[in-house]
C-alpha positions in Angstrom: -41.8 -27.5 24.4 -41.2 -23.8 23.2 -39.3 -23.0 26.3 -36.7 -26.2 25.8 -36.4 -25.7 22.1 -35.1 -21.7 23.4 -32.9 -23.4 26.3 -31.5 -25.8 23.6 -30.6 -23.0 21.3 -29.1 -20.8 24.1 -26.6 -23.6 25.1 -25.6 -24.3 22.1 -25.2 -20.8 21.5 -22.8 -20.6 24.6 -20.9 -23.7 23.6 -20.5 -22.2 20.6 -19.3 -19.4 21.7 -17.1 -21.0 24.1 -15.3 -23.1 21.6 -15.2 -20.2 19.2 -12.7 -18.6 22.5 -10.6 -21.5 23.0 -7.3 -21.2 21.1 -6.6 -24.4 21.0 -5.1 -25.2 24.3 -2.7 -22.1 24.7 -1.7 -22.4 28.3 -1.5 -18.6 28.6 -4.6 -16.2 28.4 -5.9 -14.3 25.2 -8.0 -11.9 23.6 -9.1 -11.8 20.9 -11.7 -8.7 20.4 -13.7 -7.7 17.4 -12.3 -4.3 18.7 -13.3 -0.8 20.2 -12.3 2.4 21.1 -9.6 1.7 23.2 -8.4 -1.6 21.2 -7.8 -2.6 17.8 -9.3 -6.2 16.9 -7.1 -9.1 16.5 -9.0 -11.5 14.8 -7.3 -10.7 11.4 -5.9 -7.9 9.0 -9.3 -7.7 7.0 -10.9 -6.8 10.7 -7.7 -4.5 11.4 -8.1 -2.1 8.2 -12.2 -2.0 8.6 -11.1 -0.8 12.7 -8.2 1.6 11.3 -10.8 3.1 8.7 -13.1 4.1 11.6 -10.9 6.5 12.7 -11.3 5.5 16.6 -7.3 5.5 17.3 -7.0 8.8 16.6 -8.6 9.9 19.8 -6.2 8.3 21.1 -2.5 10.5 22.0 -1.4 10.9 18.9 2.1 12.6 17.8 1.4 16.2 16.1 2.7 15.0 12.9 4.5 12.8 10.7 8.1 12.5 11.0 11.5 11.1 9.9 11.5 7.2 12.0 14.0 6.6 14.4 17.3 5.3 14.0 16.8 2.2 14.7 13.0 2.3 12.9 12.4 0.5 9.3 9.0 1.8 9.5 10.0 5.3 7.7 8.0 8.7 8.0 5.3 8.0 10.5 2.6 9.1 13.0 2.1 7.3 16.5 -0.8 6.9 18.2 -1.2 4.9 21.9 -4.2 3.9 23.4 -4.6 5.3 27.6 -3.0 2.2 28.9 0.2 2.6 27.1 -0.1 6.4 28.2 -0.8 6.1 31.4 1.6 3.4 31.9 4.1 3.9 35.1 6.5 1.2 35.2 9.9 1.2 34.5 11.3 0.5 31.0 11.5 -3.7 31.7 8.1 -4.3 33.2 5.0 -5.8 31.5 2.8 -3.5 29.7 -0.4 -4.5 30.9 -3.1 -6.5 28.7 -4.6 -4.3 25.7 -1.8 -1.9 25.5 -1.9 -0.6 22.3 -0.6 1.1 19.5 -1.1 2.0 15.4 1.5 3.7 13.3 0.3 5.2 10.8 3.0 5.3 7.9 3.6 7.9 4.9 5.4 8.4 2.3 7.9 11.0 1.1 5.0 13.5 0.3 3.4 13.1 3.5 0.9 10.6 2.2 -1.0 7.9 4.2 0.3 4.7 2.8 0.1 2.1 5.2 -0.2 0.9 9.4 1.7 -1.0 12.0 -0.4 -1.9 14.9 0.3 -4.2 17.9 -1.6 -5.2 20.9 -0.8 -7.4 23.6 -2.7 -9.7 24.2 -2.5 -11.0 28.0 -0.8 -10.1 31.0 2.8 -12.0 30.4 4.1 -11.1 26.7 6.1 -14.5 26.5 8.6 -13.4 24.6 6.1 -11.7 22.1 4.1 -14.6 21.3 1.2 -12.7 23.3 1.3 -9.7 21.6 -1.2 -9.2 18.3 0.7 -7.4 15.7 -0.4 -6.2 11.7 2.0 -4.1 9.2 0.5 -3.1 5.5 2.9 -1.3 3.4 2.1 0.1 -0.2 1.9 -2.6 -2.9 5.6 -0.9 -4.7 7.6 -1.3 -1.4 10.3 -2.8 -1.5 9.4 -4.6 1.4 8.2 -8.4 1.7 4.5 -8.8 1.4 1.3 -10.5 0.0 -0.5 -9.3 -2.7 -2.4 -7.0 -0.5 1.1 -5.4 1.0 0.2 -7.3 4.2 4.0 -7.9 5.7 2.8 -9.2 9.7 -1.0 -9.9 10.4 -0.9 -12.5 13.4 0.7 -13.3 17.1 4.4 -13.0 17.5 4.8 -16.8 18.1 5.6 -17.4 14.9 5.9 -16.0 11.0 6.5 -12.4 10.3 4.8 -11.3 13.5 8.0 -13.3 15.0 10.5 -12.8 13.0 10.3 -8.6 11.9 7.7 -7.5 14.7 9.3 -9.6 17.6 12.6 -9.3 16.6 12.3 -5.1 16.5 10.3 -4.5 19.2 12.7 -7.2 21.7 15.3 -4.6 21.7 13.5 -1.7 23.4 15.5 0.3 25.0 18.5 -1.4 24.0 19.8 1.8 23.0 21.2 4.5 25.5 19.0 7.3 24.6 15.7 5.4 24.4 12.8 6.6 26.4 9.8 4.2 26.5 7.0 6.3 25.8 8.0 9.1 24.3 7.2 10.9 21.4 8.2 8.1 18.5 8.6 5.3 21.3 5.4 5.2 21.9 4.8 2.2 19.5 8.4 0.8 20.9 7.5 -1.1 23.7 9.2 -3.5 26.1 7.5 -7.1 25.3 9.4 -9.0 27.3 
C-alpha cells in the first residue's frame, strides 16, 4: 500500500507537470525555462528581473561599454550582452537563429546609470514571424515611454501585445538597413526573427 500511495503521487506529479508544459495547443514547440546560465527564463518579468539580478548574462560576450544606440534603436544608451549561440552563430543574415538564442540589453541613462533591460529569447526552432520569440523591456518609472506601474513596456511572446507590436515590429527589420551587420557590436541584440 506504501508503494502505490508513492506510484499514485509520482503520476500525478508527471501529469502535473505535463499539463503545467502544454501551452494550450500551440502547434509549434516552446520553452519555457525557469532559466540558467546560458538562458533567461520566460515564464514572466517578475522571474526575468530575479534572473537579470543574478548577474549570469554577463559572462556572457558582452560589449566593453555603454554607448549611444543605433540609428534605428529606441532603446538609448546601452550595453549588449549574447548568450554562445547567438555568438557562435554562422548563418547568413536571413536564417533562423537557433532555439535559446539570447540576448539582454542592459539600458542607462544619460549619466551612465543602470536604469532598465531588454531581453529576448526565442523560443523554438521556427520564429513564426516573432510569435516564438520571449521578449521583456523595463524602462525607469519617469520615461516617457508606455508602461505599467512597474515601467514594464513588453513582458511576453511576440504573438501578440507589446511583445508584437514594439519588439516584433523593431526587431522584423533586421538588416533592413545597408550597413547592418548581424552580430556585431550593437547588433548583437538585433536579430533576424523571421
Amino acid at each position: 500500500m506504501h508503494f502505490s500511495h508513492h506510484s499514485l503521487l509520482l503520476a500525478l506529479s508527471i501529469g502535473a507537470l505535463t499539463a503545467c508544459g502544454s501551452d494550450g495547443g500551440s502547434s509549434s514547440p516552446s520553452v519555457t525555462t525557469a532559466g540558467d546560465a546560458q538562458t533567461p527564463p520566460s515564464s514572466n518579468g517578475s522571474d526575468v528581473e530575479a534572473w537579470l539580478a543574478t548577474g549570469k548574462y554577463k559572462a556572457w560576450a558582452c560589449e566593453d561599454a555603454p554607448h549611444a544606440q543605433m540609428k534605428v534603436s529606441p532603446h538609448g544608451h546601452n550595453r549588449v550582452c549574447s548568450n554562445d549561440l547567438i555568438v557562435g552563430f554562422a548563418g547568413s543574415g536571413t536564417d533562423e537563429r537557433p532555439q535559446g538564442s539570447a540576448a539582454v540589453k542592459e539600458l542607462y541613462d544619460d549619466s551612465n546609470t543602470l536604469v532598465g533591460y531588454a531581453v529576448e529569447l526565442k523560443l523554438a526552432a521556427t520564429s513564426d514571424s516573432g510569435k516564438n520569440w520571449y521578449w521583456y523591456e523595463r524602462l525607469p518609472l519617469d520615461s516617457m515611454a508606455p508602461h505599467d506601474s512597474k515601467g514594464v513596456v513588453a513582458d511576453g511572446r511576440g504573438s501578440g501585445g507589446a511583445a508584437l507590436n514594439i519588439c516584433v515590429g523593431c526587431h522584423a527589420a533586421a538588416g533592413s538597413d545597408g550597413t547592418h551587420n548581424v552580430n556585431r557590436s550593437s547588433d548583437f541584440v538585433y536579430d533576424v526573427i523571421n
